[in-house]
N, CA, C and O atoms as a Tripos MOL2 file, in Angstrom:
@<TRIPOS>MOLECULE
protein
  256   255    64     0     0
PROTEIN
NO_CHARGES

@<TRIPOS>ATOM
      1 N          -5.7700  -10.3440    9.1210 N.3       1 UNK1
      2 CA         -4.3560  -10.3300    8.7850 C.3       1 UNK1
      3 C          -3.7230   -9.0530    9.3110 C.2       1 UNK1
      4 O          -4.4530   -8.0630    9.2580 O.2       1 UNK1
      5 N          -2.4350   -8.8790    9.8350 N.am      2 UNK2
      6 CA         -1.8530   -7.8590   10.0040 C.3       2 UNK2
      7 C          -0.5310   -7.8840    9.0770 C.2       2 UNK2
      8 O           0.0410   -8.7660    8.4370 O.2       2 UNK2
      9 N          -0.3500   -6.7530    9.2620 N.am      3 UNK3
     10 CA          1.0380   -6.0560    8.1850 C.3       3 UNK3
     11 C           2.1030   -7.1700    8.5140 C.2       3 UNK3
     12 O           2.8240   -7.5230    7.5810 O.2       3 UNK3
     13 N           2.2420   -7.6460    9.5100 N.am      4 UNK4
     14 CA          3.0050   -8.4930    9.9000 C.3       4 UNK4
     15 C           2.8790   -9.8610    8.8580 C.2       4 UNK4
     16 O           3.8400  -10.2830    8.2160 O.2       4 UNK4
     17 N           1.9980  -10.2480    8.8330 N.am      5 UNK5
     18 CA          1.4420  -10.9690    7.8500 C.3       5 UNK5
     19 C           1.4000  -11.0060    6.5540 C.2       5 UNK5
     20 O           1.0440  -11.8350    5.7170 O.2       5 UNK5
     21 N           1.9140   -9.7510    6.5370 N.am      6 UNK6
     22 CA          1.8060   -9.6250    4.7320 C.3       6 UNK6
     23 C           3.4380   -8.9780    4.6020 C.2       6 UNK6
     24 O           3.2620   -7.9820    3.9010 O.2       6 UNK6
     25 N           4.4720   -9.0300    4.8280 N.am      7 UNK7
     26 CA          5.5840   -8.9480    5.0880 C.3       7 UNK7
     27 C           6.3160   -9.1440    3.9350 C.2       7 UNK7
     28 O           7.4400   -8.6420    3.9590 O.2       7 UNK7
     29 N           5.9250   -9.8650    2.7070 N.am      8 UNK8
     30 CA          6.3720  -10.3010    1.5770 C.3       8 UNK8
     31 C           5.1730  -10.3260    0.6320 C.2       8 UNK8
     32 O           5.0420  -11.3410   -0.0530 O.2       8 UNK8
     33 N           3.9780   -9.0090    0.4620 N.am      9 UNK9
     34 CA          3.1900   -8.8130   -0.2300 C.3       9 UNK9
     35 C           2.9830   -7.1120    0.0470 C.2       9 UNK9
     36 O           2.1860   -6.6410    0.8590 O.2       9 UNK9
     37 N           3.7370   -6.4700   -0.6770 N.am     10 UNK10
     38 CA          3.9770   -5.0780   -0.7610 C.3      10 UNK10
     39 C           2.2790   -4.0760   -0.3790 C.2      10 UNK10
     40 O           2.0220   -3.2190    0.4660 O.2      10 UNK10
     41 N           1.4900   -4.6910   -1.4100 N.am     11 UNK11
     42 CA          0.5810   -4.0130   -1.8970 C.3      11 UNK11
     43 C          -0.6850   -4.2450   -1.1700 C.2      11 UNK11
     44 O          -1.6270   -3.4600   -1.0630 O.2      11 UNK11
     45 N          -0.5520   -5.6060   -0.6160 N.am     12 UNK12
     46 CA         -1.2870   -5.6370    0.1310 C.3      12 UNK12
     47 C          -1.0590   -5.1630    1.7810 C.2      12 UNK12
     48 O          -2.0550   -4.8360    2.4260 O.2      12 UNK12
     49 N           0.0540   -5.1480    2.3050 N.am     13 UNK13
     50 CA          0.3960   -4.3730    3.3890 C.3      13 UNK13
     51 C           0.1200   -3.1660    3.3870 C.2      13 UNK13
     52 O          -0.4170   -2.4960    4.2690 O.2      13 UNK13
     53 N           0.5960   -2.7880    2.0980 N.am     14 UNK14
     54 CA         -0.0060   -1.1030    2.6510 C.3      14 UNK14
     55 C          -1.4290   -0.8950    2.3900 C.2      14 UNK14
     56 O          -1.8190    0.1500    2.9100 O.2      14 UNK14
     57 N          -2.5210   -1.6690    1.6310 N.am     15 UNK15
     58 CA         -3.7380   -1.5930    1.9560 C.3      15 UNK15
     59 C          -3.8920   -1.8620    3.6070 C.2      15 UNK15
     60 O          -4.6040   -1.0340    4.1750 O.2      15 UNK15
     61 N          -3.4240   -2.7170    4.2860 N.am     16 UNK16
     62 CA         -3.4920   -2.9690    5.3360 C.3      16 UNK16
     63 C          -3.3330   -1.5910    6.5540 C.2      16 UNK16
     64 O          -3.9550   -1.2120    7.5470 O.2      16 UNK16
     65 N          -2.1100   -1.1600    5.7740 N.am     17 UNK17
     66 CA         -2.2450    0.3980    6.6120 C.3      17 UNK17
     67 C          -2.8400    1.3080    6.7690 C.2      17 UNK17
     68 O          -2.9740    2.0410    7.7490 O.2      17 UNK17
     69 N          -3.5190    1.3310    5.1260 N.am     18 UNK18
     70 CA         -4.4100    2.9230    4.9640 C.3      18 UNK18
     71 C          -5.6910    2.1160    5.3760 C.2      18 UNK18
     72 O          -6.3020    2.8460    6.1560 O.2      18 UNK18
     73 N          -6.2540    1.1430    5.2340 N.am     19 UNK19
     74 CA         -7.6910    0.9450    5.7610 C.3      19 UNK19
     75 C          -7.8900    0.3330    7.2560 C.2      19 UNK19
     76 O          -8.7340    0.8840    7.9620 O.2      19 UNK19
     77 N          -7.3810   -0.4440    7.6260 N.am     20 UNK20
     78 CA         -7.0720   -1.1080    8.8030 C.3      20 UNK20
     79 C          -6.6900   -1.0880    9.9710 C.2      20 UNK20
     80 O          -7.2290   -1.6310   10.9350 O.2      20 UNK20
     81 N          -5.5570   -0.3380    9.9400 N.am     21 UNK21
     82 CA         -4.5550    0.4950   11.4460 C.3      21 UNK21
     83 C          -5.2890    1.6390   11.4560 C.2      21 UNK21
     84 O          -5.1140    2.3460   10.4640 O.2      21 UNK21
     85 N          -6.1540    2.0930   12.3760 N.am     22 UNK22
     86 CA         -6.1680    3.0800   13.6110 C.3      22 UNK22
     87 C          -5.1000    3.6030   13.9870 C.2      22 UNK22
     88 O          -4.5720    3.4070   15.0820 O.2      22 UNK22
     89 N          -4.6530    4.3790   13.0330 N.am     23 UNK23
     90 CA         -3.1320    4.8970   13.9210 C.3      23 UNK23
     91 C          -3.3110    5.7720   14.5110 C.2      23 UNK23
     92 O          -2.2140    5.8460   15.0640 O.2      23 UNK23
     93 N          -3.9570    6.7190   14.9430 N.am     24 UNK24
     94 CA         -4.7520    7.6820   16.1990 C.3      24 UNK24
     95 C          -4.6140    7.1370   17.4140 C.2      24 UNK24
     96 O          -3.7460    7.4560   18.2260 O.2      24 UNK24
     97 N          -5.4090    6.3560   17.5570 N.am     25 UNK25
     98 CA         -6.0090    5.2150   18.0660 C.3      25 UNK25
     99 C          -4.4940    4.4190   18.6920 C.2      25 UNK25
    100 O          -3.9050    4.8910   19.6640 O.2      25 UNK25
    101 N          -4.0880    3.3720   18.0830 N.am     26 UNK26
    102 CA         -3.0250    2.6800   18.1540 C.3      26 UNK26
    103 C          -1.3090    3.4240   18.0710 C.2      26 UNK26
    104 O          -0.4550    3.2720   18.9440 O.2      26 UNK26
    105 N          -1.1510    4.1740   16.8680 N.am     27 UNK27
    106 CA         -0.0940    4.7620   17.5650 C.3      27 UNK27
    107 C           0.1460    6.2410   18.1370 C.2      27 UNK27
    108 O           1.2450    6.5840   18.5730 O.2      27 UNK27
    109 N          -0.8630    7.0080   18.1040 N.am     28 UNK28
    110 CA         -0.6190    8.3900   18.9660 C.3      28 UNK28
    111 C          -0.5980    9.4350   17.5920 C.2      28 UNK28
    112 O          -0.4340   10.5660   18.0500 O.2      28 UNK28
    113 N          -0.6660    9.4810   16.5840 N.am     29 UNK29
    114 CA         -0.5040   10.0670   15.4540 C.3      29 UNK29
    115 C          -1.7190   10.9220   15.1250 C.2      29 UNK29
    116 O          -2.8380   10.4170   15.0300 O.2      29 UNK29
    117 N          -1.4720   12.3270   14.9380 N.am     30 UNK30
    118 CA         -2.6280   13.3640   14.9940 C.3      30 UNK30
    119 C          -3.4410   13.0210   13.6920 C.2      30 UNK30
    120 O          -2.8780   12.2740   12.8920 O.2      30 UNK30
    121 N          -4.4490   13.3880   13.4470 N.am     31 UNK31
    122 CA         -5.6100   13.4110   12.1380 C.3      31 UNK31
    123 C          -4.6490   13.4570   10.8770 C.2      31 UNK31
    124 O          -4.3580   12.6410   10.0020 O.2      31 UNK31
    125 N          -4.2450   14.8930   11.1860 N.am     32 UNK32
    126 CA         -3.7050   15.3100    9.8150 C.3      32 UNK32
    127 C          -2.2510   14.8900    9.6110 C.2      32 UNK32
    128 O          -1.5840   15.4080    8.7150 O.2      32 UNK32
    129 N          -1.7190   13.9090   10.4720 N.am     33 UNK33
    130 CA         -0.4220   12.9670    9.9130 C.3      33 UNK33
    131 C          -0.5250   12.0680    9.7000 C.2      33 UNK33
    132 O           0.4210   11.3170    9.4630 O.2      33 UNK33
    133 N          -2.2080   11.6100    9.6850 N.am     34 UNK34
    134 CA         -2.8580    9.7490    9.5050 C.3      34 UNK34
    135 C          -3.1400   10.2870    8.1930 C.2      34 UNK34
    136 O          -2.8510    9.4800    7.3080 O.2      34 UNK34
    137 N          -3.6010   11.3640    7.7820 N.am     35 UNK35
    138 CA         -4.5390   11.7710    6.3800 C.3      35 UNK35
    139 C          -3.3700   11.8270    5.5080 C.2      35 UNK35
    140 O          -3.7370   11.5330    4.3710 O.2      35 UNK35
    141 N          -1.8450   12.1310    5.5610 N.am     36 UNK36
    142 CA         -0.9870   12.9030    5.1650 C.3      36 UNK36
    143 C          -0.3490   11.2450    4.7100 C.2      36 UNK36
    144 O          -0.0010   10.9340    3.5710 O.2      36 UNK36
    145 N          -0.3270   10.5940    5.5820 N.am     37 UNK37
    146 CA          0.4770    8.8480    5.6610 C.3      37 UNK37
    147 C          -0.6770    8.2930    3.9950 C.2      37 UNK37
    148 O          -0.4780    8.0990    2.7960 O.2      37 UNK37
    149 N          -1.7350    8.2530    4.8710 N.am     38 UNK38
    150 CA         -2.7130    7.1500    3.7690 C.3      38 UNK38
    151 C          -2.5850    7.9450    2.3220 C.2      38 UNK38
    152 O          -2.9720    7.4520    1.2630 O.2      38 UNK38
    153 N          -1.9740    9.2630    2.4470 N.am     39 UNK39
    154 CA         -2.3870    9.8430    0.9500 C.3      39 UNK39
    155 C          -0.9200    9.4100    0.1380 C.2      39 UNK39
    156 O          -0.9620    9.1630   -1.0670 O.2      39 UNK39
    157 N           0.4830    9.3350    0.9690 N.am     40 UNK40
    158 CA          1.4490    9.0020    0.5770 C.3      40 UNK40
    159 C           1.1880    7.3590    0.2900 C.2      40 UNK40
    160 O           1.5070    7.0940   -0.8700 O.2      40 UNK40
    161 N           0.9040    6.6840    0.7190 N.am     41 UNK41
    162 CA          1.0510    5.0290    0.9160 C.3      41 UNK41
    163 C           0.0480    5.0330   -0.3740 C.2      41 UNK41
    164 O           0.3470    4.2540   -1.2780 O.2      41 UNK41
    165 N          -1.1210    5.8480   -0.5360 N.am     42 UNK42
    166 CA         -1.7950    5.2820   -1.9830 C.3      42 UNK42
    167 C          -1.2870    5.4580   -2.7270 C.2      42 UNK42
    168 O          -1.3850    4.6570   -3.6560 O.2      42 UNK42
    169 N          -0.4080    6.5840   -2.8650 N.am     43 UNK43
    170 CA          0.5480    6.6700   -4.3330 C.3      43 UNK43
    171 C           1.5090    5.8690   -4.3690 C.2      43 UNK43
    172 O           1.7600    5.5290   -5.5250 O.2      43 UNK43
    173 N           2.4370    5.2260   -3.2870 N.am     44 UNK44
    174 CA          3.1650    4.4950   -3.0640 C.3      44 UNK44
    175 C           2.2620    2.9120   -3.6190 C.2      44 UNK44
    176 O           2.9680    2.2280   -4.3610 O.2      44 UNK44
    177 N           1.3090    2.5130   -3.4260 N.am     45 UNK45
    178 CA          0.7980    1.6620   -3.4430 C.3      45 UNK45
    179 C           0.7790    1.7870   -5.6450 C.2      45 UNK45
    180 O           1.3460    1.3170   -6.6310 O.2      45 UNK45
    181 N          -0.0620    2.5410   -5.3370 N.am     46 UNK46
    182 CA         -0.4350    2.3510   -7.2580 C.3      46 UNK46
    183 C           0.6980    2.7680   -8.0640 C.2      46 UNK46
    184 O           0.5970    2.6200   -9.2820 O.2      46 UNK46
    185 N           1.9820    3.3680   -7.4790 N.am     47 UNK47
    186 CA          3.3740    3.4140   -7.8480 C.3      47 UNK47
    187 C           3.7000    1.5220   -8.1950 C.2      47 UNK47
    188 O           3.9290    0.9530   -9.2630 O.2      47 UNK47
    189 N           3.6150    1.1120   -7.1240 N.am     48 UNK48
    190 CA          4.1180   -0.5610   -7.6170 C.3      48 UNK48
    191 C           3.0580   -0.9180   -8.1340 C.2      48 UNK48
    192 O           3.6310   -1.6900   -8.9030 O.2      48 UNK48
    193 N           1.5490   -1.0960   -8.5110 N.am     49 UNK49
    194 CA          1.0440   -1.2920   -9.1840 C.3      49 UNK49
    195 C           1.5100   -0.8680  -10.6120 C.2      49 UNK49
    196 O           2.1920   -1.8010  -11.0350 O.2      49 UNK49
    197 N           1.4610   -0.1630  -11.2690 N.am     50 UNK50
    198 CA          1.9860    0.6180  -12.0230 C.3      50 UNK50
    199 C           3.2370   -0.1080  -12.5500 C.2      50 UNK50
    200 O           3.3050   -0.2880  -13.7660 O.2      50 UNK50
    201 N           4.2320   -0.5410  -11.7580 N.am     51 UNK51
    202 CA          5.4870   -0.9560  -12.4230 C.3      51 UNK51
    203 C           5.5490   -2.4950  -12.5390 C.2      51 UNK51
    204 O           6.2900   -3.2090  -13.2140 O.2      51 UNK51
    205 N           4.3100   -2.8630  -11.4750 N.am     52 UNK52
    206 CA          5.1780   -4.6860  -11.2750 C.3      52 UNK52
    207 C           5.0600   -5.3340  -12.7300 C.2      52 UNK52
    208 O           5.4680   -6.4880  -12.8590 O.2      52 UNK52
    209 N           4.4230   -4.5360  -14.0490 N.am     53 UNK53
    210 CA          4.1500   -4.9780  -15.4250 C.3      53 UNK53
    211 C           5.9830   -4.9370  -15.3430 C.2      53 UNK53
    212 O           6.6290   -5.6560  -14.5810 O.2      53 UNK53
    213 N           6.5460   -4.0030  -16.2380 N.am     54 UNK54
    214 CA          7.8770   -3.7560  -15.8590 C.3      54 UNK54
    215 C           8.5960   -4.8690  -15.3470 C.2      54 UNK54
    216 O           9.0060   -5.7890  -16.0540 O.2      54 UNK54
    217 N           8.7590   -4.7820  -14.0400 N.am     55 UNK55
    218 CA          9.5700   -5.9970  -12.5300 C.3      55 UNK55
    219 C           9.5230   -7.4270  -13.5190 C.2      55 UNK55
    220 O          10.4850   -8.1280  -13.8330 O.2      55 UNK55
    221 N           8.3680   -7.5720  -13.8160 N.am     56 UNK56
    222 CA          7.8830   -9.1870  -14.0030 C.3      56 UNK56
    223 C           8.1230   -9.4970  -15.7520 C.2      56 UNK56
    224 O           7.8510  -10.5070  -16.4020 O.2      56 UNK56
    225 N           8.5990   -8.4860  -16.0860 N.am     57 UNK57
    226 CA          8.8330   -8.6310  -17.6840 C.3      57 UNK57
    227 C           7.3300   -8.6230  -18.4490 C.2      57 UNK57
    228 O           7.3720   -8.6230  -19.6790 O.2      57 UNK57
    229 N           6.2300   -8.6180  -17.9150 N.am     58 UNK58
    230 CA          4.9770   -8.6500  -18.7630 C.3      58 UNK58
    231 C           4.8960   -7.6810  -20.1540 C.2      58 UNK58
    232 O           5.3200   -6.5370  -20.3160 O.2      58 UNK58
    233 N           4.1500   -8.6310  -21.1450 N.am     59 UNK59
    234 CA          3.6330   -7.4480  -22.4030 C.3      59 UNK59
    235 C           2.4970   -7.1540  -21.7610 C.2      59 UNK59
    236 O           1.6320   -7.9930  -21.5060 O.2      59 UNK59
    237 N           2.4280   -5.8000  -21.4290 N.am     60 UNK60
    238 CA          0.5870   -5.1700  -21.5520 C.3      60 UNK60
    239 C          -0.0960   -4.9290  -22.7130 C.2      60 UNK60
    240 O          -1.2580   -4.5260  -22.7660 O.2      60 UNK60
    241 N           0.8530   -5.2540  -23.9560 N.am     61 UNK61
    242 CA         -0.4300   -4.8120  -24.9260 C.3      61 UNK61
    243 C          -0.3060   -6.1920  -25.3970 C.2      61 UNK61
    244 O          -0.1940   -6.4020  -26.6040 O.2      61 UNK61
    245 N          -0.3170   -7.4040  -24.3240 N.am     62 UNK62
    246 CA         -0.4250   -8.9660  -25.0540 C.3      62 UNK62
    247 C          -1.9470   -9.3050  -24.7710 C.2      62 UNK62
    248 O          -2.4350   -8.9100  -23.7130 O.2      62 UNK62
    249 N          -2.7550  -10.0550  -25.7160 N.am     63 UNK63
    250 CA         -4.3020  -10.5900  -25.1760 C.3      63 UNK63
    251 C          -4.0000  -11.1960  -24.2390 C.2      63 UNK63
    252 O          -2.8710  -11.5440  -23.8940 O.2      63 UNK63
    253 N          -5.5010  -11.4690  -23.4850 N.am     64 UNK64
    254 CA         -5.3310  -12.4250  -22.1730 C.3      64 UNK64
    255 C          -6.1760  -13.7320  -22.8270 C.2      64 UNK64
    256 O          -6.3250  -14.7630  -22.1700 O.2      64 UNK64
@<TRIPOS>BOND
     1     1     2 1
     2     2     3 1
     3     3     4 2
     4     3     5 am
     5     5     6 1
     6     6     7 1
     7     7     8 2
     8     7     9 am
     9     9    10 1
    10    10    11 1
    11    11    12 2
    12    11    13 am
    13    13    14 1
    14    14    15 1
    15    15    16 2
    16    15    17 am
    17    17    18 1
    18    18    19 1
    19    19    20 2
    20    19    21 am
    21    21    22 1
    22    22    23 1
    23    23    24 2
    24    23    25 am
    25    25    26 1
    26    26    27 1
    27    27    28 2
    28    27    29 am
    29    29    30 1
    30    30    31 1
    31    31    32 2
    32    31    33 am
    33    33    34 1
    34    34    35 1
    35    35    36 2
    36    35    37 am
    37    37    38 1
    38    38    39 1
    39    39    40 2
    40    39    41 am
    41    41    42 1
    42    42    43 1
    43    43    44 2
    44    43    45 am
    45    45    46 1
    46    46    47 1
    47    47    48 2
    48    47    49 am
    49    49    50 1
    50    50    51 1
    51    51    52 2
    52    51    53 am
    53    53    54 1
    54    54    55 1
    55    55    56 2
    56    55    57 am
    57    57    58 1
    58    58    59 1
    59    59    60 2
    60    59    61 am
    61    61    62 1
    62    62    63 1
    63    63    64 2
    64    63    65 am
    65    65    66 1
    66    66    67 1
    67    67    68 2
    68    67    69 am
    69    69    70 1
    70    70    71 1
    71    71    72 2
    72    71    73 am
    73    73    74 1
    74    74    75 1
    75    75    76 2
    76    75    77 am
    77    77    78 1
    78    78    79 1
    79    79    80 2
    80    79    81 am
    81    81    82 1
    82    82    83 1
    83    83    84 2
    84    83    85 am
    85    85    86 1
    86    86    87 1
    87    87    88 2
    88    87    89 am
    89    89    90 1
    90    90    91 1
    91    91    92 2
    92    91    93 am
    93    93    94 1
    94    94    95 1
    95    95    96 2
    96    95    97 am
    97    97    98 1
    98    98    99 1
    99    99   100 2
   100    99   101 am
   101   101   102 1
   102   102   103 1
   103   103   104 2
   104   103   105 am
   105   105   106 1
   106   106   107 1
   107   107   108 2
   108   107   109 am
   109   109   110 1
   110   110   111 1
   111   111   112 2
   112   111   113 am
   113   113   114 1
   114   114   115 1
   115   115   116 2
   116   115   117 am
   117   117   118 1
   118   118   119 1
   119   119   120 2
   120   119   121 am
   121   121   122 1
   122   122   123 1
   123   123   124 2
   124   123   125 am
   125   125   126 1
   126   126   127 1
   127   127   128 2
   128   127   129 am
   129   129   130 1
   130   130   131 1
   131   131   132 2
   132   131   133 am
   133   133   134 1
   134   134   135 1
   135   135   136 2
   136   135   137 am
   137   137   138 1
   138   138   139 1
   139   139   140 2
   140   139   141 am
   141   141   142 1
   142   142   143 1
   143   143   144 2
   144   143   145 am
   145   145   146 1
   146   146   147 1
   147   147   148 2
   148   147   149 am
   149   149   150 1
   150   150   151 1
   151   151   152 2
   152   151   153 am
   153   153   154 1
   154   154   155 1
   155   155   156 2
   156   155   157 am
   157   157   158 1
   158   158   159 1
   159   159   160 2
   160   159   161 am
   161   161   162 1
   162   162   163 1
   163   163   164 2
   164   163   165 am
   165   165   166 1
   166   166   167 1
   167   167   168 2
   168   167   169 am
   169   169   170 1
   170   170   171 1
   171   171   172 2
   172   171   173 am
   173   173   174 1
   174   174   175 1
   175   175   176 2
   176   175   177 am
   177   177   178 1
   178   178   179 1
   179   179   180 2
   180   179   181 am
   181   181   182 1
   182   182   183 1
   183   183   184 2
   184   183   185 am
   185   185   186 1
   186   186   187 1
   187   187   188 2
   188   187   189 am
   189   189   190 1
   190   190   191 1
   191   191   192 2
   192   191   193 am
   193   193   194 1
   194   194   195 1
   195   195   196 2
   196   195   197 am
   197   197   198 1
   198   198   199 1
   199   199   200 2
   200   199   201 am
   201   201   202 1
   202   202   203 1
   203   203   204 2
   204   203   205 am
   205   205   206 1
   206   206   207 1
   207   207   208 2
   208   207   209 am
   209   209   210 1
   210   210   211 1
   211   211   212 2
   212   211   213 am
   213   213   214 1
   214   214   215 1
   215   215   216 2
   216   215   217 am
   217   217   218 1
   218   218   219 1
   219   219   220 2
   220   219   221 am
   221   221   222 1
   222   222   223 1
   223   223   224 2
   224   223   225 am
   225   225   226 1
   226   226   227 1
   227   227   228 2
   228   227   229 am
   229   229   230 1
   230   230   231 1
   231   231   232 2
   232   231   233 am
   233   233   234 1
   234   234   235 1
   235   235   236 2
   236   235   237 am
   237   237   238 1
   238   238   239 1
   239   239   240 2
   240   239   241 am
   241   241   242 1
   242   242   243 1
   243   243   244 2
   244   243   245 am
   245   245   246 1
   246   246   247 1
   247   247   248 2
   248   247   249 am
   249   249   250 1
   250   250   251 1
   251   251   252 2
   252   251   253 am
   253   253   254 1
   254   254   255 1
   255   255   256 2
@<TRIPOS>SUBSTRUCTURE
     1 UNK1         2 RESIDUE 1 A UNK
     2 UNK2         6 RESIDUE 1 A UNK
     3 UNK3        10 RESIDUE 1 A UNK
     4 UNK4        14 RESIDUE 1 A UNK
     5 UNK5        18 RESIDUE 1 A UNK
     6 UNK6        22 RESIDUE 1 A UNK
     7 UNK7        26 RESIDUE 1 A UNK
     8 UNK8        30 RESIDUE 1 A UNK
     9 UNK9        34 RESIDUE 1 A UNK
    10 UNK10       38 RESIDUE 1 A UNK
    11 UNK11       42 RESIDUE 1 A UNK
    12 UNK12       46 RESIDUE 1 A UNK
    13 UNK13       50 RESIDUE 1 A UNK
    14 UNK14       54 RESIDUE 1 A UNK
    15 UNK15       58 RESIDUE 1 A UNK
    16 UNK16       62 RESIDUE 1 A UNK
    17 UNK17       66 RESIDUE 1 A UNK
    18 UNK18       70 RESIDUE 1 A UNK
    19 UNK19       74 RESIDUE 1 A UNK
    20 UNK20       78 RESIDUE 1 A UNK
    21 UNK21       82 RESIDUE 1 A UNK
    22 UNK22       86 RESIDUE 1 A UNK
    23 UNK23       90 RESIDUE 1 A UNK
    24 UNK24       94 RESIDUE 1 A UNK
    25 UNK25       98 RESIDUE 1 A UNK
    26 UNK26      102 RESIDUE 1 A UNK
    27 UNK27      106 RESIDUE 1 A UNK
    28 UNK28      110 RESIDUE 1 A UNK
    29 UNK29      114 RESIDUE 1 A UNK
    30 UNK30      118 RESIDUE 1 A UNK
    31 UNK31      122 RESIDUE 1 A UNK
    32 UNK32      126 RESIDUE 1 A UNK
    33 UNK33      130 RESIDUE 1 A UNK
    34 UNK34      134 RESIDUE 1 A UNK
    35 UNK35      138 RESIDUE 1 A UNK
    36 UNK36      142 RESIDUE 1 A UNK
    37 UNK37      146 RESIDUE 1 A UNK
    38 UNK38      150 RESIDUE 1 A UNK
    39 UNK39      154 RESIDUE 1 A UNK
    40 UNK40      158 RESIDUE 1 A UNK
    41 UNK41      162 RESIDUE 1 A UNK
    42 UNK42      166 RESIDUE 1 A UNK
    43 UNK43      170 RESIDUE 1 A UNK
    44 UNK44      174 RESIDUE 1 A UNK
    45 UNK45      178 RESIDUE 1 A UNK
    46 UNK46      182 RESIDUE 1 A UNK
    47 UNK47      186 RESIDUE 1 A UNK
    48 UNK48      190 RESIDUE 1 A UNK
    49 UNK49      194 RESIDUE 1 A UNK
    50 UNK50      198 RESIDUE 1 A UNK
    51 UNK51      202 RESIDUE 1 A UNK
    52 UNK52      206 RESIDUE 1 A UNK
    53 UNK53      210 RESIDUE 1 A UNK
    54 UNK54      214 RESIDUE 1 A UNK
    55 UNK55      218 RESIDUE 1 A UNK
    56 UNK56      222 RESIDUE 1 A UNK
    57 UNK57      226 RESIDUE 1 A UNK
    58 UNK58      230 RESIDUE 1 A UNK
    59 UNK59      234 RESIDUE 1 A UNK
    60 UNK60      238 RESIDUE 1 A UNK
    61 UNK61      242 RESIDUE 1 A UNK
    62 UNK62      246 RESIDUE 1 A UNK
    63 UNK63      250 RESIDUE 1 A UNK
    64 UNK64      254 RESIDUE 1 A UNK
């Protein structure tokens, strides 16, 4: 799958970025602005983790 592909699945696109894209490699981007990206995009990532309870109206303290 590419990011392209996941276009309307937040969380999984940006897994797609930090593990997947070679951006060295593919877009010209030094070490320490690939290390600097994946460290922003994981917080970005477990940021919407974190809220989609919130977004979607869920109780978290409901049993499953």
């Amino acid at each position: 799958m590419t990011i392209d592909d996941r276009r309307m699945d937040p969380i999984s696109a940006l897994e797609v970025m930090i593990v997947e894209v070679d951006w060295e490699k593919e877009g010209g981007f030094c070490t320490d602005c690939v290390r600097t990206w994946k460290v922003i995009w994981t917080k970005d990532r477990e940021k919407i983790w974190k809220n989609l309870g919130d977004w979607l109206g869920l109780d978290a303290t409901a049993e499953l």
